[in-house]
C-alpha positions in Angstrom: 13.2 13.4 6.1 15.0 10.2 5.5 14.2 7.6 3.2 14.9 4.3 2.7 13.8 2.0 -0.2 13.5 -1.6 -0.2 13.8 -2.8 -4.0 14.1 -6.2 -5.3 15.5 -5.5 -8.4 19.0 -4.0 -8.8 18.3 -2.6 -11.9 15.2 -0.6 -11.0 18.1 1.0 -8.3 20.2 1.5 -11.0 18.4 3.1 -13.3 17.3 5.4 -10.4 20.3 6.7 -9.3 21.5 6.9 -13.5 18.6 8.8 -14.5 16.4 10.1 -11.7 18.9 11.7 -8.9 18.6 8.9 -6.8 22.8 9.0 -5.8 22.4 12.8 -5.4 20.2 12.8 -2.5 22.3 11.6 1.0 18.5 11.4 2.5 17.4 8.5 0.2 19.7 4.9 0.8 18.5 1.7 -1.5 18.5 -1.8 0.3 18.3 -4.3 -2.8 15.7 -7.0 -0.8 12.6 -8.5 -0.5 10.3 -6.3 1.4 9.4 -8.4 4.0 12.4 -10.6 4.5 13.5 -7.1 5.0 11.3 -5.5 7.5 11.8 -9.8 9.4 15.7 -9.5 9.4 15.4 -5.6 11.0 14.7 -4.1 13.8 14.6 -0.3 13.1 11.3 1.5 13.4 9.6 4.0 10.7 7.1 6.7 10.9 5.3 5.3 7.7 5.9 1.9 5.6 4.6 2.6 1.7 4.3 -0.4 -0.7 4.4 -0.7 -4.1 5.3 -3.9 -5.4 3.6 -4.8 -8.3 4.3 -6.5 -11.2 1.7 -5.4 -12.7 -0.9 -6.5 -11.9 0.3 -9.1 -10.0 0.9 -8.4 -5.9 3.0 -10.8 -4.1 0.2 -12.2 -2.0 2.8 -12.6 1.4 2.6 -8.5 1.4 -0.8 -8.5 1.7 -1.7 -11.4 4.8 -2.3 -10.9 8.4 1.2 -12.0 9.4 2.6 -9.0 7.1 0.5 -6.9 8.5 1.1 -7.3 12.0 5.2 -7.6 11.2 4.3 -3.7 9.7 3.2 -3.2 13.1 6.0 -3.9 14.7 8.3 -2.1 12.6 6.0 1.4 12.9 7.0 3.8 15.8 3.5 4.7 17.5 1.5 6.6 15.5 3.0 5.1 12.8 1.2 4.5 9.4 1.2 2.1 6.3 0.5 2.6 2.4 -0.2 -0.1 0.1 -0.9 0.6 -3.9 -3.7 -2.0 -5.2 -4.6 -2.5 -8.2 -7.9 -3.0 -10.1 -10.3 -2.9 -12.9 -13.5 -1.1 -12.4 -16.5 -2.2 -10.7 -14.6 -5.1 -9.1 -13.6 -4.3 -5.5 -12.5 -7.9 -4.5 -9.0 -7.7 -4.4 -9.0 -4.2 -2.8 -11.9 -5.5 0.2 -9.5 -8.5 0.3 -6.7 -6.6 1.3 -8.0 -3.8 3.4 -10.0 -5.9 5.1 -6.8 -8.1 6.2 -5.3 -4.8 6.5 -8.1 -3.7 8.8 -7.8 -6.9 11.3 -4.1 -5.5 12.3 -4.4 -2.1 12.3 -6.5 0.7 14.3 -7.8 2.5 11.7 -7.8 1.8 8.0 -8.9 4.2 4.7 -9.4 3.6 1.0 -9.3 6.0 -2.1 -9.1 5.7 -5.8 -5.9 6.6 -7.4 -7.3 7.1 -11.6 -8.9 4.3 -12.8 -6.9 1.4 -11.8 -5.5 1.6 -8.6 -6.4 2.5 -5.0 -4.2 3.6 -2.3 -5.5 1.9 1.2 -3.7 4.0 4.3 -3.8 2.0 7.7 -2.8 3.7 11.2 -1.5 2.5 14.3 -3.4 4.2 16.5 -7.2 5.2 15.4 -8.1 7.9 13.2 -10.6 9.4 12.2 -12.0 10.4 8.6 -12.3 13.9 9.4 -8.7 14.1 10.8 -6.9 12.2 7.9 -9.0 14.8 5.6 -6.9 17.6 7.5 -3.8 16.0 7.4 -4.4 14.9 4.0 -4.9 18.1 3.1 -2.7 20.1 5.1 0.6 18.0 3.2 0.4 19.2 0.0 0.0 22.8 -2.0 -4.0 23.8 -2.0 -5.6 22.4 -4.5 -3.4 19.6 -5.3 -6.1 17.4 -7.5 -4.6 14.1 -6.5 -5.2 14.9 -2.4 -8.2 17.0 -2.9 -9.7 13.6 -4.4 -8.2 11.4 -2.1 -10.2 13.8 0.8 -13.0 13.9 -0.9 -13.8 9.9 -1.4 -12.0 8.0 1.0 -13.8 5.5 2.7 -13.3 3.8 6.2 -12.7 0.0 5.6 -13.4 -2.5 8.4 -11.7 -5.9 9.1 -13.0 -8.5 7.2 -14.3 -11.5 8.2 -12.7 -13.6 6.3 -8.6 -12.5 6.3 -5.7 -13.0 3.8 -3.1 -15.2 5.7 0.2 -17.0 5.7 -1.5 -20.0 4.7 -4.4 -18.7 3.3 -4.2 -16.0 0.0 -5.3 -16.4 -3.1 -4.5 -13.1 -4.9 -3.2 -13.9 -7.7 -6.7 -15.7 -8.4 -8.6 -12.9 -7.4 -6.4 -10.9 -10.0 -6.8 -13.2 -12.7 -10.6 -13.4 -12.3 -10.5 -9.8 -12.0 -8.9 -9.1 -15.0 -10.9 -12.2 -17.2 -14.1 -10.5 -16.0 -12.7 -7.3 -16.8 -12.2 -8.5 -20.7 -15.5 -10.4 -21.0 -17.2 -7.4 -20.0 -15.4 -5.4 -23.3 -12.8 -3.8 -20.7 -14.3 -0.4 -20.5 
């Protein structure tokens, strides 16, 4: 497998190859970049796209619109999939409906799971899947018994577009976060 990381910050790259084998592996190359200006200004095609790019808890809201979606699209080879870590407090699914929603009006086939007690990881395919085959896969990947990807299996849920999708033009994220994380507080943050 080859890897290829898109990271803003050249220190997070530096640190990674100082402390955490990043410069031994010849697999794994380090673009310093902005994810999407990246994936814009290149035309290679992946087998799978993840995203992380938080800082925390903040999501910069042009990776999580319609247009980015779609540009994912194009830079997946069929049967191609994309990963997004969101973030959230408990009980409050806005944010994460929000984006896989959006994330659903682009892509074939689109699953949610909790990740502990903040985050959720939304997986969206190319071509349709189905709950039952993503279980296999999900759990044909790993060692038996893996807790993270037994979970993941066991409480995934399909997510449909939305109605009313995160654009260009349109996404108030940050918003959503900051309401999210004021109602998380007023409620004692438990």
């Amino acid at each position: 497998m080859n890897v290829l990381g898109i990271e803003l910050d050249p220190t997070v790259t530096s640190i990674g190859r100082r402390y955490f084998g990043l410069a031994s592996n010849p697999r794994v190359r380090v673009a310093t970049a902005d994810g999407r200006v990246y994936l814009e200004t290149h035309s290679q095609r992946y087998d799978a796209i993840f995203l992380d790019a938080f800082r925390q808890p903040y999501i910069p809201f042009y990776l999580t619109t319609q247009q980015f979606w779609s540009l994912c699209v194009t830079r997946l080879l069929p049967g191609g999939m994309v990963m997004a870590n969101v973030g959230e407090t408990p009980g409050s699914h806005t944010l994460l409906d929000a984006i896989a929603g959006t994330m659903a009006t682009r892509l074939a086939s689109v699953y949610a799971w909790p990740i502990g007690r903040f985050n959720w990881i939304v997986a969206g395919f190319v071509r349709p899947v189905s709950a039952a085959q993503l279980r296999r896969r999900l759990l044909a990947a790993t060692p038996p018994g893996l807790a993270v990807t037994s979970q993941a299996a066991l409480r995934m849920q399909a997510i449909g577009p939305t109605s009313d999708p995160l654009t260009d033009d349109r996404a108030p994220v940050e918003w959503m976060t900051d309401q999210m994380i004021v109602q998380y507080a007023a409620g004692g943050g438990h």
